[in-house]
mmCIF file as gemmi writes it, N, C-alpha and C atoms, coordinates in Angstrom:
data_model
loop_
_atom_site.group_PDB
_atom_site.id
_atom_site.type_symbol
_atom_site.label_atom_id
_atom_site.label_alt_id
_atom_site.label_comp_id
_atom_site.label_asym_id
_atom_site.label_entity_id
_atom_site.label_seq_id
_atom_site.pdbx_PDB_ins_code
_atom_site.Cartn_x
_atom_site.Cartn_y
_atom_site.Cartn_z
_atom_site.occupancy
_atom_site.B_iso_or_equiv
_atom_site.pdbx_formal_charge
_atom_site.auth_seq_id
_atom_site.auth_asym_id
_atom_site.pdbx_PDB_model_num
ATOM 1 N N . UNK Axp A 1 ? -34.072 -8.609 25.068 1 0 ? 1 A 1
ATOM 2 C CA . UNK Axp A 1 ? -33.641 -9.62 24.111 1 0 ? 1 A 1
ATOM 3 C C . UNK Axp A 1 ? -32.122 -9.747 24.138 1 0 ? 1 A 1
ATOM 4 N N . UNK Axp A 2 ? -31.415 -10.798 23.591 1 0 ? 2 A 1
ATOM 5 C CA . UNK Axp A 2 ? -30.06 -11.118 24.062 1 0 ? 2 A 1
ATOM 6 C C . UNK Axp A 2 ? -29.18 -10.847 22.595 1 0 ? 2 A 1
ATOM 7 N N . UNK Axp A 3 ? -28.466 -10.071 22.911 1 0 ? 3 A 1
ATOM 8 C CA . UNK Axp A 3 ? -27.374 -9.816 21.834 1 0 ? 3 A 1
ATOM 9 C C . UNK Axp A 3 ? -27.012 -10.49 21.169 1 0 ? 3 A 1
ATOM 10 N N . UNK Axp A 4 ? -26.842 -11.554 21.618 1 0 ? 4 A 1
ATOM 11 C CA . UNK Axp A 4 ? -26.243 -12.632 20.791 1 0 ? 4 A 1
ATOM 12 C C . UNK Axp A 4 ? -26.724 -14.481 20.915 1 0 ? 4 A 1
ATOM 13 N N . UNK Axp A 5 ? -26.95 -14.949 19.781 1 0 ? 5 A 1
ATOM 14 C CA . UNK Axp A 5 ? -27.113 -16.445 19.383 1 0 ? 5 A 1
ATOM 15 C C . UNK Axp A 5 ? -26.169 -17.103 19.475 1 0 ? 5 A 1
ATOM 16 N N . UNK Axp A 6 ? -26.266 -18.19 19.935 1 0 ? 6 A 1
ATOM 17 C CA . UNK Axp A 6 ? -24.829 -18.896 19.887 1 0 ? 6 A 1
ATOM 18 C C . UNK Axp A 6 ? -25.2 -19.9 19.092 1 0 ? 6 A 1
ATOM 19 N N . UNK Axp A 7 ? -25.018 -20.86 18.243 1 0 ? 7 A 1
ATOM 20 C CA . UNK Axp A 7 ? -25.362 -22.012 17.718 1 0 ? 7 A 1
ATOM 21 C C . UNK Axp A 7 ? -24.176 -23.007 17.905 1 0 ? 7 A 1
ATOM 22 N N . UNK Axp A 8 ? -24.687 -24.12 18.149 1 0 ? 8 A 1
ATOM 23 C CA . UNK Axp A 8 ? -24.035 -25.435 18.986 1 0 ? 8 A 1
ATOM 24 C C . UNK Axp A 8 ? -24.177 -26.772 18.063 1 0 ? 8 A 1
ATOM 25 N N . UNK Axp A 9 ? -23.413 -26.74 17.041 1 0 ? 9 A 1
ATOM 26 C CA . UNK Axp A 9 ? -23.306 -28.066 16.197 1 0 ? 9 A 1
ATOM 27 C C . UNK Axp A 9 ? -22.818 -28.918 16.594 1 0 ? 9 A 1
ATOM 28 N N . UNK Axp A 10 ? -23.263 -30.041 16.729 1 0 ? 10 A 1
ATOM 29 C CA . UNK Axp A 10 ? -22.549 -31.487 17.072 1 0 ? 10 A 1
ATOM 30 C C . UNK Axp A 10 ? -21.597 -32.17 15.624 1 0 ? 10 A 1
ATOM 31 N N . UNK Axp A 11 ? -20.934 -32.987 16.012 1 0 ? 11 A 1
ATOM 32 C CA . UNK Axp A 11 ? -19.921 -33.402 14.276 1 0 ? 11 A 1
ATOM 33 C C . UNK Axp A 11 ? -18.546 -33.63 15.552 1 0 ? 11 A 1
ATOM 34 N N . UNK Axp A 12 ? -17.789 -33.761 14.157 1 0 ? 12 A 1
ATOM 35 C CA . UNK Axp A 12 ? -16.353 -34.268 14.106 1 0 ? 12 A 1
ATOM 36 C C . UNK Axp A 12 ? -15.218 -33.743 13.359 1 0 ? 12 A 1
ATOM 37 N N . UNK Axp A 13 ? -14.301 -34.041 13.886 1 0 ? 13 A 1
ATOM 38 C CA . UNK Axp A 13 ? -12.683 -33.428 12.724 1 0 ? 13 A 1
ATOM 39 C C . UNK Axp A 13 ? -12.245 -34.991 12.159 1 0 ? 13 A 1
ATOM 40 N N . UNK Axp A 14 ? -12.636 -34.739 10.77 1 0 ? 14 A 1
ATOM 41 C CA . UNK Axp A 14 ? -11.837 -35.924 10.272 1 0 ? 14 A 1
ATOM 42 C C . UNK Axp A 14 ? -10.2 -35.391 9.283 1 0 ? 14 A 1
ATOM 43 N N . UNK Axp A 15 ? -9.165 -35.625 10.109 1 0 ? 15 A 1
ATOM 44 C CA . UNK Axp A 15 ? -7.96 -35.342 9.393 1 0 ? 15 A 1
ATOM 45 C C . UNK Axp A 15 ? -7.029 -36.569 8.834 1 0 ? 15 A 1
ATOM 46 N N . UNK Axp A 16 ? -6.958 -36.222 7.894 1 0 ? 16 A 1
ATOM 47 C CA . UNK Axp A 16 ? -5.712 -36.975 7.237 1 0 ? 16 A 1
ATOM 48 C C . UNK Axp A 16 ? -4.405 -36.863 7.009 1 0 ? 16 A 1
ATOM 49 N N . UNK Axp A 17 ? -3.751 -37.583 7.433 1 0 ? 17 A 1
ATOM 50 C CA . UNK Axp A 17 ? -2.234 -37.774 7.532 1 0 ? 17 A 1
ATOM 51 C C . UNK Axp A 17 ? -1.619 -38.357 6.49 1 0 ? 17 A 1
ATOM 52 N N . UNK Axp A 18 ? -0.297 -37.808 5.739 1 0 ? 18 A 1
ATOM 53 C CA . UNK Axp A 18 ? 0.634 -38.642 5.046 1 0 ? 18 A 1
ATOM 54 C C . UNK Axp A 18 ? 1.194 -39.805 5.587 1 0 ? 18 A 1
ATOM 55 N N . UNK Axp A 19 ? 0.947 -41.038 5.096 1 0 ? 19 A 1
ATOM 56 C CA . UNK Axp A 19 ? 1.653 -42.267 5.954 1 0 ? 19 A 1
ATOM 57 C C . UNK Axp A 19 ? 2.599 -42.529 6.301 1 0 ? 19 A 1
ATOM 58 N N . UNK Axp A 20 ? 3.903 -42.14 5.312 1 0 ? 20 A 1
ATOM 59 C CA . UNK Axp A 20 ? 5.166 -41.902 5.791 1 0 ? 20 A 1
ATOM 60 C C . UNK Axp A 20 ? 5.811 -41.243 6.514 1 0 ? 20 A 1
ATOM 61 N N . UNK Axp A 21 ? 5.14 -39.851 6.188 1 0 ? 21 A 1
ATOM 62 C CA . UNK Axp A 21 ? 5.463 -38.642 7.408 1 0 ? 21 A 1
ATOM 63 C C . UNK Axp A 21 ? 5.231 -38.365 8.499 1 0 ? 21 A 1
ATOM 64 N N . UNK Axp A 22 ? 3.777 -39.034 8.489 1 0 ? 22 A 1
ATOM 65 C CA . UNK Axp A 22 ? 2.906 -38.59 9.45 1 0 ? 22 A 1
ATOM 66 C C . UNK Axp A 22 ? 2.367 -37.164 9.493 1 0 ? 22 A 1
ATOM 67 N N . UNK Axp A 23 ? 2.164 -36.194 8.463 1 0 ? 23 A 1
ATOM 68 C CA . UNK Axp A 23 ? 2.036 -34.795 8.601 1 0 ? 23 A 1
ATOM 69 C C . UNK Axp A 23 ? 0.529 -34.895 8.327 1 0 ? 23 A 1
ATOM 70 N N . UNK Axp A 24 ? 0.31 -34.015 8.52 1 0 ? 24 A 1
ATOM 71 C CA . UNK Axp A 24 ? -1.328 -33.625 8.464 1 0 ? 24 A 1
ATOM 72 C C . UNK Axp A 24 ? -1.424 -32.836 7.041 1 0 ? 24 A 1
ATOM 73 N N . UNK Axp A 25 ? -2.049 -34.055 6.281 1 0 ? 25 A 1
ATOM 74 C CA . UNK Axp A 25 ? -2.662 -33.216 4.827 1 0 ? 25 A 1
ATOM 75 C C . UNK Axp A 25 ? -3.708 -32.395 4.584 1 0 ? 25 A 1
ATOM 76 N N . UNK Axp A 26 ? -4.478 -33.097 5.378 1 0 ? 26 A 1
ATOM 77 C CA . UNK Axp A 26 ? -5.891 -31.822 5.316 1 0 ? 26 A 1
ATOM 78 C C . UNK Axp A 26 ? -6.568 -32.093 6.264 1 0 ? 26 A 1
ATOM 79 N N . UNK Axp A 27 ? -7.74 -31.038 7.032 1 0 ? 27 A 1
ATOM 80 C CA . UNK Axp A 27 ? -8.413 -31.291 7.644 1 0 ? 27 A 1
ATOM 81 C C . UNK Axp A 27 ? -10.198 -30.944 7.605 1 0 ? 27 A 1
ATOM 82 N N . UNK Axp A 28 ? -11.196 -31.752 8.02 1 0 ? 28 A 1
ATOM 83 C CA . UNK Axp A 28 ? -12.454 -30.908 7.516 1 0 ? 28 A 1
ATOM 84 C C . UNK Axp A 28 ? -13.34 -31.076 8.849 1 0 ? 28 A 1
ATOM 85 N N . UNK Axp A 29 ? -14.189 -30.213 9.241 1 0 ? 29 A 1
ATOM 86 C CA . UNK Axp A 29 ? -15.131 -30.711 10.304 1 0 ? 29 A 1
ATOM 87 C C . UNK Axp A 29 ? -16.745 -31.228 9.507 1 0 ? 29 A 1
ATOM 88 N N . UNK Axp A 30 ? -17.003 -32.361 10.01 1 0 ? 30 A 1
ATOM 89 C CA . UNK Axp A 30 ? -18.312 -32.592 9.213 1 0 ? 30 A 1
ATOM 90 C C . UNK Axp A 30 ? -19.325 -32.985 10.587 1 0 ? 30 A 1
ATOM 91 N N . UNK Axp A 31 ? -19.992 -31.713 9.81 1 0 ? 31 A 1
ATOM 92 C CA . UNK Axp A 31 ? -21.678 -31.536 10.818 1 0 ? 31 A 1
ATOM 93 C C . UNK Axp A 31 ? -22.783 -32.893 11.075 1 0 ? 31 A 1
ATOM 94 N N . UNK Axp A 32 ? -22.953 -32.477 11.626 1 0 ? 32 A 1
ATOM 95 C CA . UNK Axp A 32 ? -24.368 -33.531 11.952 1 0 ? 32 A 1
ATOM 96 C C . UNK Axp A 32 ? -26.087 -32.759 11.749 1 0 ? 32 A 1
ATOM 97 N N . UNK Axp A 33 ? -26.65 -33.238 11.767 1 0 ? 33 A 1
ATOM 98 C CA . UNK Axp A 33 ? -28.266 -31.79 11.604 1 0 ? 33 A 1
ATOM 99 C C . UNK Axp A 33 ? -28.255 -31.215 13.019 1 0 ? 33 A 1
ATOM 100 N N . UNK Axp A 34 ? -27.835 -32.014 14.15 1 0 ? 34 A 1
ATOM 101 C CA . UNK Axp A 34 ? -28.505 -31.716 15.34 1 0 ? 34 A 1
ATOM 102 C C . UNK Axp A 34 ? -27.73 -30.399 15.787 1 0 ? 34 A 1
ATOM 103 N N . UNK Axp A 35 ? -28.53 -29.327 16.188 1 0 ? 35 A 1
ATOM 104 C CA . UNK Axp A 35 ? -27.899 -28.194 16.557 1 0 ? 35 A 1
ATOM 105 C C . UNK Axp A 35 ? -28.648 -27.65 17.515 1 0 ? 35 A 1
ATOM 106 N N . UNK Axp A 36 ? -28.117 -26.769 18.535 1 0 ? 36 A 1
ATOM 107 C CA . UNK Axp A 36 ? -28.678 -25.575 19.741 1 0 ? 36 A 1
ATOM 108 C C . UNK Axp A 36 ? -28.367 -24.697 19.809 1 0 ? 36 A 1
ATOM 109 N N . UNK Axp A 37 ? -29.335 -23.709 19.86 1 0 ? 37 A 1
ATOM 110 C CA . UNK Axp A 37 ? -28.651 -22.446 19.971 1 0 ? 37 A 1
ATOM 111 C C . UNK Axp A 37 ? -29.248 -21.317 21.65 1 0 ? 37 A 1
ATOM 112 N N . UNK Axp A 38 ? -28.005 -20.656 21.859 1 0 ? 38 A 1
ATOM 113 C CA . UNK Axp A 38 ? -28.64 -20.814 23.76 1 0 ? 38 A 1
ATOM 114 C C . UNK Axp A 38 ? -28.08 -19.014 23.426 1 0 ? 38 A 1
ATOM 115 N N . UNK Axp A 39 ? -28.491 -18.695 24.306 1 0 ? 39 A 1
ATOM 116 C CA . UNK Axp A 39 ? -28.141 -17.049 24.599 1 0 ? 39 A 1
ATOM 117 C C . UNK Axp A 39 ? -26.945 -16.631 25.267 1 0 ? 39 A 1
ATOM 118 N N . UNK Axp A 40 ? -26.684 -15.478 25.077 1 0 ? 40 A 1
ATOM 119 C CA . UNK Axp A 40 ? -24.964 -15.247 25.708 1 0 ? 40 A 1
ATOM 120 C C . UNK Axp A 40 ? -24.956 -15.78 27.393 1 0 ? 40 A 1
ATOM 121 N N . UNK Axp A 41 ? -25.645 -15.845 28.01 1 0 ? 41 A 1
ATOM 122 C CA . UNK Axp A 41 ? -25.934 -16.735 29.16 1 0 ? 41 A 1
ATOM 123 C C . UNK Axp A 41 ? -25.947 -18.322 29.29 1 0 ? 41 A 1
ATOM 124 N N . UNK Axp A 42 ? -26.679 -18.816 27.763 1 0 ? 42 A 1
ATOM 125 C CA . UNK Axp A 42 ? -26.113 -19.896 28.127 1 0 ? 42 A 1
ATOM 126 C C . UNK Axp A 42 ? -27.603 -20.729 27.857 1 0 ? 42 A 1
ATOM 127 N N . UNK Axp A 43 ? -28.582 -19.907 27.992 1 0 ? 43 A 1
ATOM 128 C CA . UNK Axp A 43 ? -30.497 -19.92 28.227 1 0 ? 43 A 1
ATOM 129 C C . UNK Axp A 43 ? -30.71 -21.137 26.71 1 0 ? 43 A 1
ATOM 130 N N . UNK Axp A 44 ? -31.603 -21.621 26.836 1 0 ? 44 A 1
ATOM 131 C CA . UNK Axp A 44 ? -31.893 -22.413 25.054 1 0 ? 44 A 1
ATOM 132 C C . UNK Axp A 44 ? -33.077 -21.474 24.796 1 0 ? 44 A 1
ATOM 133 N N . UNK Axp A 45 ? -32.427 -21.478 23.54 1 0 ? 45 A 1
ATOM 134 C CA . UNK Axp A 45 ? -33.334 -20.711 22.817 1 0 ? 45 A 1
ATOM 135 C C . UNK Axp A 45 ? -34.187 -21.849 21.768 1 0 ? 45 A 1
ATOM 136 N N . UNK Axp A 46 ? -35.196 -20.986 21.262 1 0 ? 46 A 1
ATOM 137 C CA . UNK Axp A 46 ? -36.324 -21.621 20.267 1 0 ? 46 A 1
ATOM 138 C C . UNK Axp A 46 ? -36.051 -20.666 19.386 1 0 ? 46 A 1
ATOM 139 N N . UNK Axp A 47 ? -35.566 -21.308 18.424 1 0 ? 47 A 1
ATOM 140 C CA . UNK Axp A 47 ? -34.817 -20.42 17.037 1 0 ? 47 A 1
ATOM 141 C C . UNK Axp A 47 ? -36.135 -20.375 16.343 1 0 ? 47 A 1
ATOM 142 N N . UNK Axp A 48 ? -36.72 -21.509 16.056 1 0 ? 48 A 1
ATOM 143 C CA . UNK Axp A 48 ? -38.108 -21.135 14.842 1 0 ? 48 A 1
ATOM 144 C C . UNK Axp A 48 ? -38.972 -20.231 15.322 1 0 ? 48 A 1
ATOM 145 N N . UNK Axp A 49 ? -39.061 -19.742 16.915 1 0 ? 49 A 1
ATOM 146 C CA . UNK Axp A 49 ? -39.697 -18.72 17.008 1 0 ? 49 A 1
ATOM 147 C C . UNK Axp A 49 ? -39.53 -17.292 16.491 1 0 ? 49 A 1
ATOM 148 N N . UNK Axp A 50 ? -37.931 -17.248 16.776 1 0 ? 50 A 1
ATOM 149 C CA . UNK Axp A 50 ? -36.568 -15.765 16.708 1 0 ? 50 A 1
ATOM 150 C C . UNK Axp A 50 ? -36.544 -15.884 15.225 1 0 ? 50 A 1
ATOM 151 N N . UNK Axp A 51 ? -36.885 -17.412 14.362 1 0 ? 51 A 1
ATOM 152 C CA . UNK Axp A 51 ? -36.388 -17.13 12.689 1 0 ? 51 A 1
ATOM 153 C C . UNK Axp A 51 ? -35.127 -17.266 12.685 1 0 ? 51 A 1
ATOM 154 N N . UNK Axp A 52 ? -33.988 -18.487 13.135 1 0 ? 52 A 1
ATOM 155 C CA . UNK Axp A 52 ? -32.729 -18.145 12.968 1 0 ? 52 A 1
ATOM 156 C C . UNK Axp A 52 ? -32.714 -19.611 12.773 1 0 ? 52 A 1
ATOM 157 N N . UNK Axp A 53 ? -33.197 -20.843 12.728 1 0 ? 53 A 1
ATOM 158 C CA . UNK Axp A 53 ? -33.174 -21.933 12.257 1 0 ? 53 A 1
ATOM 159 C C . UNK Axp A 53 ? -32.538 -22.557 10.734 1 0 ? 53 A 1
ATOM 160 N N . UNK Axp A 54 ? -32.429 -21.205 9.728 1 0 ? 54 A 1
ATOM 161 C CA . UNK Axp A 54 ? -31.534 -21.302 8.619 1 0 ? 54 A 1
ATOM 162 C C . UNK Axp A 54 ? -30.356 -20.808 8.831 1 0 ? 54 A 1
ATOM 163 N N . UNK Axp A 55 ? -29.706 -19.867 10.056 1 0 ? 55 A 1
ATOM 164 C CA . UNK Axp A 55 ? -28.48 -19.218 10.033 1 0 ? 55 A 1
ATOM 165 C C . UNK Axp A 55 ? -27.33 -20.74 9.769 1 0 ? 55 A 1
ATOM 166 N N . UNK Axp A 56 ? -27.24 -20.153 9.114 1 0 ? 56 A 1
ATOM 167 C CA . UNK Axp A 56 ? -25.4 -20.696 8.465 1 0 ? 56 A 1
ATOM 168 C C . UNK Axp A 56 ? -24.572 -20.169 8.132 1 0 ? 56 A 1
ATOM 169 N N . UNK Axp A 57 ? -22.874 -20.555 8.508 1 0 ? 57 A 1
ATOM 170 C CA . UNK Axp A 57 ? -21.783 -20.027 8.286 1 0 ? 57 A 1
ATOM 171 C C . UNK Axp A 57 ? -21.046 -21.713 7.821 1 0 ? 57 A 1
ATOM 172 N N . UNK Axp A 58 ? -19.894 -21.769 7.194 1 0 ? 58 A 1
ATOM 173 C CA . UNK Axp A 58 ? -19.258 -22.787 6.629 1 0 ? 58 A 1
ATOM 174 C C . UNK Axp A 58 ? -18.012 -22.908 7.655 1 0 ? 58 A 1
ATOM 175 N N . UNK Axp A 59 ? -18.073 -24.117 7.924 1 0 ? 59 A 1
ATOM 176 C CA . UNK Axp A 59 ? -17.072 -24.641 9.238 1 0 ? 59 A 1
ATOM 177 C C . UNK Axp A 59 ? -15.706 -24.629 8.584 1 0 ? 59 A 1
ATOM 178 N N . UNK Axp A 60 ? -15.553 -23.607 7.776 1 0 ? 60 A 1
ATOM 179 C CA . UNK Axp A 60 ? -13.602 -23.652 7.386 1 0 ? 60 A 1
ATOM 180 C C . UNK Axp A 60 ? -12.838 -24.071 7.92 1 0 ? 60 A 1
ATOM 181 N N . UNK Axp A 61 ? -11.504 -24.872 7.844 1 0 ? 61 A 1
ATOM 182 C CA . UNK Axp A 61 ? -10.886 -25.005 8.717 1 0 ? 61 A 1
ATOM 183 C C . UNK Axp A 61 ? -9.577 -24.616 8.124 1 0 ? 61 A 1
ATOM 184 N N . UNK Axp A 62 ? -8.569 -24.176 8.663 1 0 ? 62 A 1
ATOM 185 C CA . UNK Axp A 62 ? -7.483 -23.486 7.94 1 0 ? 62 A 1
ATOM 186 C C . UNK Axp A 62 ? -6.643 -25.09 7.963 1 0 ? 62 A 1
ATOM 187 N N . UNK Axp A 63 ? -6.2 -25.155 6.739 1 0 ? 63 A 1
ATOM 188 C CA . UNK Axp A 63 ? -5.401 -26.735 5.742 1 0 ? 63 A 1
ATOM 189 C C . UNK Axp A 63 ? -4.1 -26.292 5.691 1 0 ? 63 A 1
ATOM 190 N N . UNK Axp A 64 ? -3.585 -27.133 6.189 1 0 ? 64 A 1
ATOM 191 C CA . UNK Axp A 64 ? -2.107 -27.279 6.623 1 0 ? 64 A 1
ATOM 192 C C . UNK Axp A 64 ? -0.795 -27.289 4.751 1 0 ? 64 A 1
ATOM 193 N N . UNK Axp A 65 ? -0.014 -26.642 5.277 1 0 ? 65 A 1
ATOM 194 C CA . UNK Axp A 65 ? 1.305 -26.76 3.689 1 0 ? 65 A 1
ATOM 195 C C . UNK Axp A 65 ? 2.717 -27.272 4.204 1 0 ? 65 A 1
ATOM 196 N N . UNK Axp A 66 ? 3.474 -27.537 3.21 1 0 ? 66 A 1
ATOM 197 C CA . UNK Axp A 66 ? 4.734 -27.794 3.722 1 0 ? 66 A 1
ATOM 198 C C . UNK Axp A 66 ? 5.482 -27.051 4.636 1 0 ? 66 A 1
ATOM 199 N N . UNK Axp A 67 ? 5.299 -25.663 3.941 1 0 ? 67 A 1
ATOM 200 C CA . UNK Axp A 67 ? 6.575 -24.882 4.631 1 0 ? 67 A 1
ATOM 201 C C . UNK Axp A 67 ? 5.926 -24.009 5.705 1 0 ? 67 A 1
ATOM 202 N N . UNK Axp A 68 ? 4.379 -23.762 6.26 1 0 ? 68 A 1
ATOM 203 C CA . UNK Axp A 68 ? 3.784 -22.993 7.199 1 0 ? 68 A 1
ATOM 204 C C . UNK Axp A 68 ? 3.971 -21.949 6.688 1 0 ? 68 A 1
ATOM 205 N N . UNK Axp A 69 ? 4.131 -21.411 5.891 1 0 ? 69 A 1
ATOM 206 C CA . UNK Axp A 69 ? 3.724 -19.707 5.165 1 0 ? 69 A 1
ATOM 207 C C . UNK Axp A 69 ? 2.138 -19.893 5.635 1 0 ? 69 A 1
ATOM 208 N N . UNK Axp A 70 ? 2.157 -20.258 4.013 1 0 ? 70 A 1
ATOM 209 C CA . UNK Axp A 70 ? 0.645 -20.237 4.037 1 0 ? 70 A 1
ATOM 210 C C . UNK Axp A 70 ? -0.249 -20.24 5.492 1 0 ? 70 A 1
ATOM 211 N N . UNK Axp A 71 ? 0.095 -21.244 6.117 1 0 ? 71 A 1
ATOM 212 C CA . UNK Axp A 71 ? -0.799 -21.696 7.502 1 0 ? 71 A 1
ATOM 213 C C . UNK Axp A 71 ? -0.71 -20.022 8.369 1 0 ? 71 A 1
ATOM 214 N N . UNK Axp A 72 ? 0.526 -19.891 8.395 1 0 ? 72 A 1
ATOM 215 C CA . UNK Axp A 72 ? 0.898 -18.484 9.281 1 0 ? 72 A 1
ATOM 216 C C . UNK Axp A 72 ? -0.295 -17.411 8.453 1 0 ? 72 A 1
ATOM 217 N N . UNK Axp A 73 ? -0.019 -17.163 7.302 1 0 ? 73 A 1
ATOM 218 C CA . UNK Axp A 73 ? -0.929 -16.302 6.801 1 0 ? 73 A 1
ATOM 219 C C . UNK Axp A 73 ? -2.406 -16.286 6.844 1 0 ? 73 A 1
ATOM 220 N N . UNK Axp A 74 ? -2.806 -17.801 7.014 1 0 ? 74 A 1
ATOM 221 C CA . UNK Axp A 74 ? -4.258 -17.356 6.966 1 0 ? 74 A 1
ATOM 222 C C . UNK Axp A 74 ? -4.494 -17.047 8.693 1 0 ? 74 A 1
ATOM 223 N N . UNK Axp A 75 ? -3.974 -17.94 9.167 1 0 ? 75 A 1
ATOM 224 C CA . UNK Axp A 75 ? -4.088 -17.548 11.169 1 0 ? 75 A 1
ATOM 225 C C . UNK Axp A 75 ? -4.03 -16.468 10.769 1 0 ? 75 A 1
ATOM 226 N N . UNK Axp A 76 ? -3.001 -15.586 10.66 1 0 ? 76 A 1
ATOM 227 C CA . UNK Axp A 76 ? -3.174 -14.193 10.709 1 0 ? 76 A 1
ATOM 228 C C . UNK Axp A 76 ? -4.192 -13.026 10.094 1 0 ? 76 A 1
ATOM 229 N N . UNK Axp A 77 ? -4.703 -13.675 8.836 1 0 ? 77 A 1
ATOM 230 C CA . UNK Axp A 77 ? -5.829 -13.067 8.24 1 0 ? 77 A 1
ATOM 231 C C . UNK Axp A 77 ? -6.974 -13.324 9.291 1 0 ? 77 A 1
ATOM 232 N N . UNK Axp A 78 ? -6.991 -14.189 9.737 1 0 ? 78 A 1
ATOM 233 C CA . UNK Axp A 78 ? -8.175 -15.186 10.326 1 0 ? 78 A 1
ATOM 234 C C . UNK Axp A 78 ? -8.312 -13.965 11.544 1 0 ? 78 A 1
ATOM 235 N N . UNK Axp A 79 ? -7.393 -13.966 12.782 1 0 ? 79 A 1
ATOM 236 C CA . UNK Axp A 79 ? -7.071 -13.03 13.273 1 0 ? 79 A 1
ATOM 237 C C . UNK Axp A 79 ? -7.638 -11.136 13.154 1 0 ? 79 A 1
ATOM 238 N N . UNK Axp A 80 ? -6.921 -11.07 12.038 1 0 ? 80 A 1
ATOM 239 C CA . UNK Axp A 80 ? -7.663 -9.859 11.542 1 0 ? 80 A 1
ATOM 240 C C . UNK Axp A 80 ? -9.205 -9.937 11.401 1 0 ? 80 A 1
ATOM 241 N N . UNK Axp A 81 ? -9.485 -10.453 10.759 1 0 ? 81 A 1
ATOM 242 C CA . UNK Axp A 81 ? -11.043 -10.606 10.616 1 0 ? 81 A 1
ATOM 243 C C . UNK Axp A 81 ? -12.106 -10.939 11.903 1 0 ? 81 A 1
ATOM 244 N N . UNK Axp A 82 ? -11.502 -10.77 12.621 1 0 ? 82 A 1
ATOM 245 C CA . UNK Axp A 82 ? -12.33 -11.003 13.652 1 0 ? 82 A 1
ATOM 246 C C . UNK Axp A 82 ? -12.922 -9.93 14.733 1 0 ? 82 A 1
């Protein structure tokens, strides 16, 4: 059996920009239903067989600030946690 699931969401980055600045105010990825999930090889898997057809994690995306503290800090938490 294979160590690991990969799951393969289809979607988009919708970001928004300040108009004057042009800076990036926020950003979010929004999913679609359609998903795959293939083996550390790459193989497709049949999740409703394995029971992994509910796995979910929340597509965070680290949101941009004026001065990049913040941004630096979570990369770096982000980093750690991994």
């Amino acid at each position: 059996m294979s160590k690991q699931i990969v799951k393969i969401s289809d979607g988009c980055v919708r970001q928004v920009f300040d108009a004057r600045t042009l800076e990036l105010v926020s950003q979010e990825f929004v999913a679609v239903d359609h998903v795959e999930f293939e083996d550390e090889d790459g193989n497709h898997l049949d999740c409703c067989s394995l029971g992994c057809e509910d796995v979910y994690h929340p597509f965070d995306m680290i949101q941009p600030d004026k001065d990049g503290v913040e941004l630096a800090k979570a990369f770096e938490n982000d980093l750690k946690n991994k």
